[in-house]
C-alpha positions in Angstrom: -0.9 27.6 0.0 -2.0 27.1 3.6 0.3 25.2 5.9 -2.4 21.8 6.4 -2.5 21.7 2.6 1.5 21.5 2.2 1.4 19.5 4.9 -1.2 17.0 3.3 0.7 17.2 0.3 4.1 16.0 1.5 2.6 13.3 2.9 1.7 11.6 0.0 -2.1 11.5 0.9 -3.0 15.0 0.4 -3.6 15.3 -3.5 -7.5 14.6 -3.0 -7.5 17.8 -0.2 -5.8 19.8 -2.5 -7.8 19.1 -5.8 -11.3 20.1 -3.7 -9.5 23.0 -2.1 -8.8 24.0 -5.6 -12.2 23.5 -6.8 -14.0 24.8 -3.5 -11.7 28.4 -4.8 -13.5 28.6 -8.0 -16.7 28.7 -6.6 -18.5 31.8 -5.2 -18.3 32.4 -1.0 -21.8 30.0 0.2 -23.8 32.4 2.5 -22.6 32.5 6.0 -24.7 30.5 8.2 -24.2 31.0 12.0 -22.2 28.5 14.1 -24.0 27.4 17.2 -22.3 28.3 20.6 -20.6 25.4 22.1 -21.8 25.2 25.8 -19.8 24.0 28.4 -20.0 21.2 31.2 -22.3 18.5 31.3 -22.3 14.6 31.8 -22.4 12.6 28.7 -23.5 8.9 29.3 -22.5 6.4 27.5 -22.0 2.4 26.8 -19.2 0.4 27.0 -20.1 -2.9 25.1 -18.5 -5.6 26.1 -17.0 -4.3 29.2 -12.7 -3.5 28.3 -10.6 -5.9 30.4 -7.9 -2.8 30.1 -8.2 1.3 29.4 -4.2 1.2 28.1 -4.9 0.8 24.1 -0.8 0.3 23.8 -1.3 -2.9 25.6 -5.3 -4.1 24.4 -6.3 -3.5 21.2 -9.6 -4.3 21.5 -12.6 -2.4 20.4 -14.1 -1.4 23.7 -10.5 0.0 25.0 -10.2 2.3 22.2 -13.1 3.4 22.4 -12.6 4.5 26.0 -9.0 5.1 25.5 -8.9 7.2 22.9 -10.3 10.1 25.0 -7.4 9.6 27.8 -4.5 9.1 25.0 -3.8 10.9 22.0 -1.8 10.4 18.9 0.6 12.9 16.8 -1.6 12.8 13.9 -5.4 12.2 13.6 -7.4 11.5 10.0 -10.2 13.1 8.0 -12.6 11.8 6.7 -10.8 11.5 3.3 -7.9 9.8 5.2 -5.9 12.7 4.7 -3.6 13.4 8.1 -4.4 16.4 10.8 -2.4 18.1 13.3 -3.0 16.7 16.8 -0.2 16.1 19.4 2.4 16.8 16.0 1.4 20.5 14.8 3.6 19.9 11.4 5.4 16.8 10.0 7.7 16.6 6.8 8.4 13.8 4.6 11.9 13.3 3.0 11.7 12.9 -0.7 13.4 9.2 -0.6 10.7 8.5 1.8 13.0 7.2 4.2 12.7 10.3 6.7 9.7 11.6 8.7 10.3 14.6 11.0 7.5 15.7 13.4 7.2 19.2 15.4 5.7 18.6 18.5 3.2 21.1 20.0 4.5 22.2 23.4 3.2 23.3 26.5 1.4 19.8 26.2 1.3 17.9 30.2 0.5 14.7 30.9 -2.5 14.1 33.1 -0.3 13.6 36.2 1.2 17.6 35.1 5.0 16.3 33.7 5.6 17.7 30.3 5.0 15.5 27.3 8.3 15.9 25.5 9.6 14.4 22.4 11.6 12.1 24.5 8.3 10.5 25.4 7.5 10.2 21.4 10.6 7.9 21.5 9.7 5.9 24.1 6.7 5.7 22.7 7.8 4.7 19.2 11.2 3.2 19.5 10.6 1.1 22.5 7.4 0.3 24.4 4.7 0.1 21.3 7.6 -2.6 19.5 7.4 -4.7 22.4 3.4 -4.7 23.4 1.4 -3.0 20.6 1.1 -6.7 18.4 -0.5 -5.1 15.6 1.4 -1.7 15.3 4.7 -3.7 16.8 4.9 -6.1 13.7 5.5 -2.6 11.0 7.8 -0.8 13.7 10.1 -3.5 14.2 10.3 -4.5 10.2 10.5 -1.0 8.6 11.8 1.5 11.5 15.4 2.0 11.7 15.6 4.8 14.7 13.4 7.4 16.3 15.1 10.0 18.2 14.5 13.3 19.9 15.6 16.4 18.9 15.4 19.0 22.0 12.1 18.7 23.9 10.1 19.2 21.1 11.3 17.5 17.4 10.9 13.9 16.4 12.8 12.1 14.0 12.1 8.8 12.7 14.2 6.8 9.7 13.0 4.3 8.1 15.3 1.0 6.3 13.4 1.3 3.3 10.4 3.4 2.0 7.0 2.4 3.1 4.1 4.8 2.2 1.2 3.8 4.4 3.7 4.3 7.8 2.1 8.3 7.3 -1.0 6.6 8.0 -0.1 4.8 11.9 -0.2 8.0 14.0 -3.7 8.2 15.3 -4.3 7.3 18.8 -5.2 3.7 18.7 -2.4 2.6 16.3 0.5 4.6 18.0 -1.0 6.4 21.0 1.6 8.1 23.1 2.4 6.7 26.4 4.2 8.4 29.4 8.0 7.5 29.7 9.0 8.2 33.2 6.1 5.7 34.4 6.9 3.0 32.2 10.2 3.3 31.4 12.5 0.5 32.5 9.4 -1.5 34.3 6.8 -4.3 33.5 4.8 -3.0 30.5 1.9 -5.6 31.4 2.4 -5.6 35.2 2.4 -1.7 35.9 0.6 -0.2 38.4 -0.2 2.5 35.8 -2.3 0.3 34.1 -4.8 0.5 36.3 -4.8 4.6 36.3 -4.0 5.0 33.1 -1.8 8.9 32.5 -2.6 10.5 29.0 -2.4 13.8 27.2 -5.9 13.9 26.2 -8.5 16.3 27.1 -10.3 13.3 30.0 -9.0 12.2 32.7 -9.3 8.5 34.8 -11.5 9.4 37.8 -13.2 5.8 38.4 -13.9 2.0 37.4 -16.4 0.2 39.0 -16.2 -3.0 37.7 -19.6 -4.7 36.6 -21.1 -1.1 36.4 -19.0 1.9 34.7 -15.5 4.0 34.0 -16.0 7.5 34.9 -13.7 10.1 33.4 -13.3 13.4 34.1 -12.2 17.1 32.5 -8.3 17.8 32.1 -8.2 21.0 33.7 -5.1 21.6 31.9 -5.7 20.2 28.7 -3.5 21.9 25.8 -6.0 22.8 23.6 -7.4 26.2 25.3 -10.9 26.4 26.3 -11.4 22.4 26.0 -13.1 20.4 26.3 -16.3 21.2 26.7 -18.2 18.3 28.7 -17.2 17.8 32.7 -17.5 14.4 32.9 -18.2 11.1 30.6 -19.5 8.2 32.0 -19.6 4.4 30.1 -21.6 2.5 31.6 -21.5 -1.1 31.6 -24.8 -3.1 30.8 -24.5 -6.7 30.1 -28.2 -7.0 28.3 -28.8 -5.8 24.9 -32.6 -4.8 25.5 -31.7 -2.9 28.6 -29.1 -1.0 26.2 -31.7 -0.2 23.9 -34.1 1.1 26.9 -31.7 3.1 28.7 -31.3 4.7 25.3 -34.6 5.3 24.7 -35.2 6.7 28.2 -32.6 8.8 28.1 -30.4 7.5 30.6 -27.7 7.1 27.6 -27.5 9.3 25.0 -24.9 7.8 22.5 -25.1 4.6 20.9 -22.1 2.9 18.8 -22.4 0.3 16.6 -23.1 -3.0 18.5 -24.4 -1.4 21.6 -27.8 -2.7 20.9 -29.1 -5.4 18.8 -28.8 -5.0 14.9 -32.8 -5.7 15.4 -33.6 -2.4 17.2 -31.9 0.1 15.5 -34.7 1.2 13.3 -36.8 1.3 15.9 -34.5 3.9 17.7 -33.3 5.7 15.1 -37.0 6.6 14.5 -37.4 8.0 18.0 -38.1 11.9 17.4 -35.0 13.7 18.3 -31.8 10.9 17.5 -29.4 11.2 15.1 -28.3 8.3 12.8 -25.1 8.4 11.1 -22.7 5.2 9.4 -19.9 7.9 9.1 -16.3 7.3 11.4 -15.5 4.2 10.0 -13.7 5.1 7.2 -10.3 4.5 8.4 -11.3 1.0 9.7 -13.4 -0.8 7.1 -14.1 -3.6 9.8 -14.6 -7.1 8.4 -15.6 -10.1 9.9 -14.7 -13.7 9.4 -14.4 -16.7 11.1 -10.8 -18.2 11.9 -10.2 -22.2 11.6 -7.1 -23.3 13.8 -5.4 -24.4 11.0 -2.8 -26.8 12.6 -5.1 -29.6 13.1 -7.4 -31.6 11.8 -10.2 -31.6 10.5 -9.4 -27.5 9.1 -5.7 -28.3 8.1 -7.0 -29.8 5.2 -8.2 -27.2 2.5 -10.8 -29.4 1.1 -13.0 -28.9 4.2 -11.9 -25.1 5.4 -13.2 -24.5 1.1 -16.5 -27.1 2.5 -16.9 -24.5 5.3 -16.6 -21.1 2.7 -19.3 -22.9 0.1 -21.6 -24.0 3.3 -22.3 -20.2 4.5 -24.8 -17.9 3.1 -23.1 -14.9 3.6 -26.2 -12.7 1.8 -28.5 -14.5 4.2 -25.7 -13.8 7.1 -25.9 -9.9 6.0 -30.0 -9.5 5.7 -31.0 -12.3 8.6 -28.7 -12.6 11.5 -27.2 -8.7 11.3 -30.9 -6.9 9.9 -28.9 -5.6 6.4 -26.2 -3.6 8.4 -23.3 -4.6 6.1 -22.5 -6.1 3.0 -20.3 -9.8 2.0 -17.0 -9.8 1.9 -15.4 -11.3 -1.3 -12.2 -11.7 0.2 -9.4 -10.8 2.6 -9.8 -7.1 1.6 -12.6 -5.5 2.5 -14.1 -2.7 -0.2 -13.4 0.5 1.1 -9.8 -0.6 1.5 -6.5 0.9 -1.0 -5.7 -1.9 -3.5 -9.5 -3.8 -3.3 -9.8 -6.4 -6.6 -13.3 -6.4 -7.4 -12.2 -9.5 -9.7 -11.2 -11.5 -6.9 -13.7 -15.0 -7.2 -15.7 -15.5 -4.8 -17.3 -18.9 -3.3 -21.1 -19.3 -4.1 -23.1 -20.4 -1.6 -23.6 -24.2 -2.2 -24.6 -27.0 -0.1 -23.7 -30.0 -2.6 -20.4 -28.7 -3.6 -19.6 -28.5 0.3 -20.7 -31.9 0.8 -18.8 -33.1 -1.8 -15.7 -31.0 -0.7 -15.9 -32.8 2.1 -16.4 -36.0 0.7 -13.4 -35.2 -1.4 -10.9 -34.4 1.2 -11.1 -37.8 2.9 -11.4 -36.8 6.2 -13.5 -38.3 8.5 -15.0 -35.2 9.9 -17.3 -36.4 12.6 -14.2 -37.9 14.1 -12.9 -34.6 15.3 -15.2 -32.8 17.7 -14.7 -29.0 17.5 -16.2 -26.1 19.4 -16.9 -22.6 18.6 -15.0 -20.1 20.8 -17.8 -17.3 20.9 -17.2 -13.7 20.2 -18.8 -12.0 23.4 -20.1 -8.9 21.8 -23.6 -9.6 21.6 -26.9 -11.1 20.1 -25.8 -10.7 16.4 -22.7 -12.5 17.2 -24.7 -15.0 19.5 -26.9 -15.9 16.3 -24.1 -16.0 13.6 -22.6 -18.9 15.9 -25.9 -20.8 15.8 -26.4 -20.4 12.3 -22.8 -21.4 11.8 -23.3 -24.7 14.2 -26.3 -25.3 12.3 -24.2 -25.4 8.7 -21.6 -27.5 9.6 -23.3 -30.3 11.5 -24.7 -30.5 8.1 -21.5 -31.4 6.5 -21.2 -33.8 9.5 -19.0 -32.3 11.9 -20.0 -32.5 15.8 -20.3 -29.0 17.0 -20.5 -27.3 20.4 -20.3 -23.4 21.6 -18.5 -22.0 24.3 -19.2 -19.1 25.8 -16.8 -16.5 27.5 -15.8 -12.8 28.2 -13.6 -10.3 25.7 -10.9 -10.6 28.3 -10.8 -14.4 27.8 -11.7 -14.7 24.6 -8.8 -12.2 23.7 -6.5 -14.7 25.7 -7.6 -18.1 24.3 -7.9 -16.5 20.4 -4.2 -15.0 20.8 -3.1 -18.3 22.2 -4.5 -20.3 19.6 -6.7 -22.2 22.2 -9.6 -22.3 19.7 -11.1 -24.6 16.8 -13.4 -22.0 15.4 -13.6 -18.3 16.6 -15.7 -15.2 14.9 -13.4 -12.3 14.6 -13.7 -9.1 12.9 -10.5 -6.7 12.7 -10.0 -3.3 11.2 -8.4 -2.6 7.9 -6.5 1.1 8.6 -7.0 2.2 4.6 -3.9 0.4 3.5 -3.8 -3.2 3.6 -0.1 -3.0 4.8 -1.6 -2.1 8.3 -4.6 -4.0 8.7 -4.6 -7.2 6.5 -1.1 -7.7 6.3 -1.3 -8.8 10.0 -3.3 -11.5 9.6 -1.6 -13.2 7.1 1.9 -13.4 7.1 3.8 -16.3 8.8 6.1 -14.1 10.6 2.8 -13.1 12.4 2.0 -16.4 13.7 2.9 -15.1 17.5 1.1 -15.4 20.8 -0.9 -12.7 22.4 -2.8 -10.9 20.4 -6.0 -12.2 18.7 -5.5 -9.5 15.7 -2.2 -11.5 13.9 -2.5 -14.5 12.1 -3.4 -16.4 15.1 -5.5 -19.0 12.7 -1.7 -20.7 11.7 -1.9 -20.0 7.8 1.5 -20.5 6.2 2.4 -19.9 2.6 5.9 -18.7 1.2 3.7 -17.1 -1.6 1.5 -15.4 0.2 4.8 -14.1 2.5 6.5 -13.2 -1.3 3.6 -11.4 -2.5 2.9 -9.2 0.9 6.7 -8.2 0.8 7.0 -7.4 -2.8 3.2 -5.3 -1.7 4.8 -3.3 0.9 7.8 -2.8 0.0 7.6 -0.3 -3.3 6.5 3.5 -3.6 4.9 2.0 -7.6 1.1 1.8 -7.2 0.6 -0.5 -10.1 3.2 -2.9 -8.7 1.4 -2.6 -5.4 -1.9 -3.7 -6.9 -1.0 -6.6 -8.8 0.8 -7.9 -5.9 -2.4 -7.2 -4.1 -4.7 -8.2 -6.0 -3.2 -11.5 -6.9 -2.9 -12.0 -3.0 -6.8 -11.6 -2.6 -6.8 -14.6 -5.3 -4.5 -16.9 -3.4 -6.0 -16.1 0.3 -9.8 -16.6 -1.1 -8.7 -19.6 -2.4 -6.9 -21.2 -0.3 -9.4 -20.2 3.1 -7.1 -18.3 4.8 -10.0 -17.2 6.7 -13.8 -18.1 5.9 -14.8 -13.9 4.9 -18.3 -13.4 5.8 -19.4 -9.8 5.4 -17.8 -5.9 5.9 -19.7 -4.5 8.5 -21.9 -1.5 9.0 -21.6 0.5 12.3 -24.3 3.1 13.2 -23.9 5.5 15.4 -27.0 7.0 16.9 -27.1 9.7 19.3 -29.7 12.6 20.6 -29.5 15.6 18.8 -28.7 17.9 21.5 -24.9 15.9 21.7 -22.7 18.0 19.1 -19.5 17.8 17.0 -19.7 13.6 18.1 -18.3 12.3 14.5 -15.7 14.4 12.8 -12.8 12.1 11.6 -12.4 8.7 10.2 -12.3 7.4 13.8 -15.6 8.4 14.8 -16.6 7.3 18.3 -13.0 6.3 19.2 -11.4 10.1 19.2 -11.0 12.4 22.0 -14.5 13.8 22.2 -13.2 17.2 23.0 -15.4 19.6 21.4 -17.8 17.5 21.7 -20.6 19.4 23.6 -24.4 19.3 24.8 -26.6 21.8 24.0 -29.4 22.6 26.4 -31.7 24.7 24.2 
């Protein structure tokens, strides 16, 4: 058996690789067809939508910084499309049979971009102290399940665990645990570091420039550990605040990659039927992202359930899905979106229904139009834009005075992980296991400032809590999914958060730009055999 596939299978992940490697050796040898030369060098222009307020993805989570991130830092582990784990900065990994034990071999000769070696020590940084600290998502699994991480010589990781936890196989890839460099961060002001602002990785591009308002420039790692990578000299995302002047630099070839919210839901079948573009939905599968709208739940009017369940009946999400984003996506039924381990299919779901709202309303005994509220609004373009119109539009209609306000990721990242919101659109990515991405959300220990990916809305409930521990905390599947799928019941119910619909990226690029979507993180991995061919 070849080494990935023992690999795969110790992890727990792998028995879908092995059953089509199994099947793929029963069938004849397909005729050879000849691989295309990869070329080298090249600029490869690109959009970064909305603009990152940070490039370090240990410290800002958001979309736009992993997608730029990801091609400065790297992970130990990235993912296939089938979720199954691949060798990246960790060229092996083992699995103790209790579960409890997870030892990495490091690849060496690996240099950071700044030429000091990456070591295992800088794994433990990485793991055992910076990413519990600042990584809010990825900090709140560490610092409940992790019970050391050490080095062994330069190039062996250990990590124990306090009690088995199956998805933690699934946290390695770059924006979930991405490796950061210990002797500049060690021992100063994670937030306040002058490496922030030139940010040191292991992966195959390198900071060169920011110009604020404009682009980040990043250039080839001459000494990139991977031999002969990467291809491209230079990748350049550039910053343009207007969605039609996305869609024309596209189409005029001043860009040549779009990702999923670049341009208006609205033009992508146009572009997509420009001769010569490539459309693809695939590199999502890891994330699953779902949107939703958070209610601050610790005042009124949307601390009474009555009106968040008013809210949840006054929302056509179908219309949502086919009006405001052009059929690019699906409704959500609950907390879970459907590509995600554990999904209930059974969960109920509330109808779209203007009289039961009203009378929801009626119901609750609050006087709604007493309590002014405004709409924090997600800055990542015209489909969010008209999803907070349409949502004004619905509740004024169950009486409430509504207002929008409008600000940048930066700030809307601040005042949504501060809880200085009535009503915010957010949409959050599910990691394949709803241990990592739901979980988050949820739970009341989560409630925390400083990241608007926890459960920054203020929902508290000792069941939920119960049902999310007894979820997590067991190697049984069927235990997992009853605890699950009775926790898509209670959340649904209860409004944790108003679901509106699982989202559809495409990704749409000319088709001279090569090997751009090869894992289930798409767009947001290291791009380094990606390559353009001139013929």
């Amino acid at each position: 058996m070849p080494s990935a596939t023992r690999r795969a299978l110790r992890s727990g992940y792998g028995f879908a690789l092995a059953a089509c490697i199994a099947a793929a050796a029963a069938l004849p040898a397909p005729a050879q067809a000849q691989t295309p030369t990869p070329v080298r060098g090249g600029t490869l222009s690109l959009i970064a939508q909305p603009e990152p307020p940070l490039l370090v993805s240990a410290i800002n989570s958001q979309g736009p910084t992993l997608y730029v991130a990801g091609k400065i830092y790297q992970g130990l582990l990235r993912y296939g499309p089938d979720l199954n784990p691949l060798p990246e900065l960790a060229k092996s990994w083992r699995i103790a049979p209790d579960g409890l034990t997870y030892t990495f071999e490091l690849e060496s000769g690996v240099k950071w971009h700044d030429g000091k070696p990456f070591t295992a020590a800088d794994a433990a940084f990485s793991i055992g102290t910076m990413l519990p600290e600042v990584h809010v998502r990825t900090r709140a699994v560490l610092n409940k399940y992790m019970a050391s991480v050490r080095a062994v010589g330069d190039h062996q990781l250990e990590i124990k665990l306090k009690e088995p936890f199956p998805p933690f196989i699934m946290m390695f890839e770059t924006g979930t645990m991405p490796m950061v460099p210990r002797h500049l961060y060690e021992g100063r002001d994670y937030h306040k570091n002058p490496a922030n602002q030139q940010p040191v990785g292991t992966g195959p591009f390198m900071f060169k420039e920011w110009k604020k308002g404009a682009y980040i420039k990043l250039v080839r790692n001459p000494g990139y550990w991977k031999k002969g990578l990467p291809y491209l000299d230079e990748l350049v995302f550039n910053v343009i605040p207007d969605s039609a002047s996305r869609a024309v630099a596209f189409e005029r070839g001043d860009v040549q990659v779009l990702r999923g919210g670049d341009v208006d839901n609205v033009d992508v079948k146009r572009l997509r039927a420009i001769p010569g573009v490539d459309y693809t939905t695939r590199g999502w599968e890891l994330f699953s992202p779902l949107a939703y709208i958070m209610l601050n739940q610790r005042k009124p009017p949307f601390d009474n359930l009555k009106v968040r369940q008013a809210v949840m009946h006054a929302l056509n999400r179908q219309l949502i899905v086919d009006n405001i984003f052009f059929g690019q996506g699906k409704p959500a039924t609950g907390p879970f979106a459907s590509a995600t381990r554990f999904y209930d299919r059974d969960t109920p779901v509330f109808e779209f229904n203007l009289k039961k709202a009203r009378a929801l309303i009626k119901e609750s005994g609050v006087e709604v139009g007493r309590y002014p509220v405004k709409i924090l609004a997600l800055p990542y373009g015209a489909n969010w834009e008209r999803l907070d119109e349409y949502v004004r539009q619905m509740l004024e209609g169950l009486g409430l005075k509504v207002s929008i306000e409008s600000t940048d990721a930066g700030g809307w990242a601040a005042r949504a992980g501060n809880w200085d919101f009535d009503i915010t659109t957010n949409f959050t990515y599910q990691y394949g296991d709803p241990a990592l991405g739901v979980e988050r959300l949820y739970r009341s220990n989560h409630i925390v400032k400083g990241s608007p990916f926890a459960n920054v809305q203020g929902y508290d409930s000792p069941k939920a809590d119960a049902l999310w521990q007894q979820g997590g905390a067991t190697l049984d599947a069927a235990e997992r999914q009853r605890a699950y799928s009775e926790l898509q019941k209670l959340l649904t119910q209860e409004v944790a958060n108003v679901y509106l619909l699982e989202l559809e990226f495409p990704t749409l690029s000319r088709a001279n730009v090569k090997n751009l979507v090869t894992t289930a993180i798409g767009l947001n991995e290291s791009f380094d055999k990606v390559y353009i061919d001139k013929k």
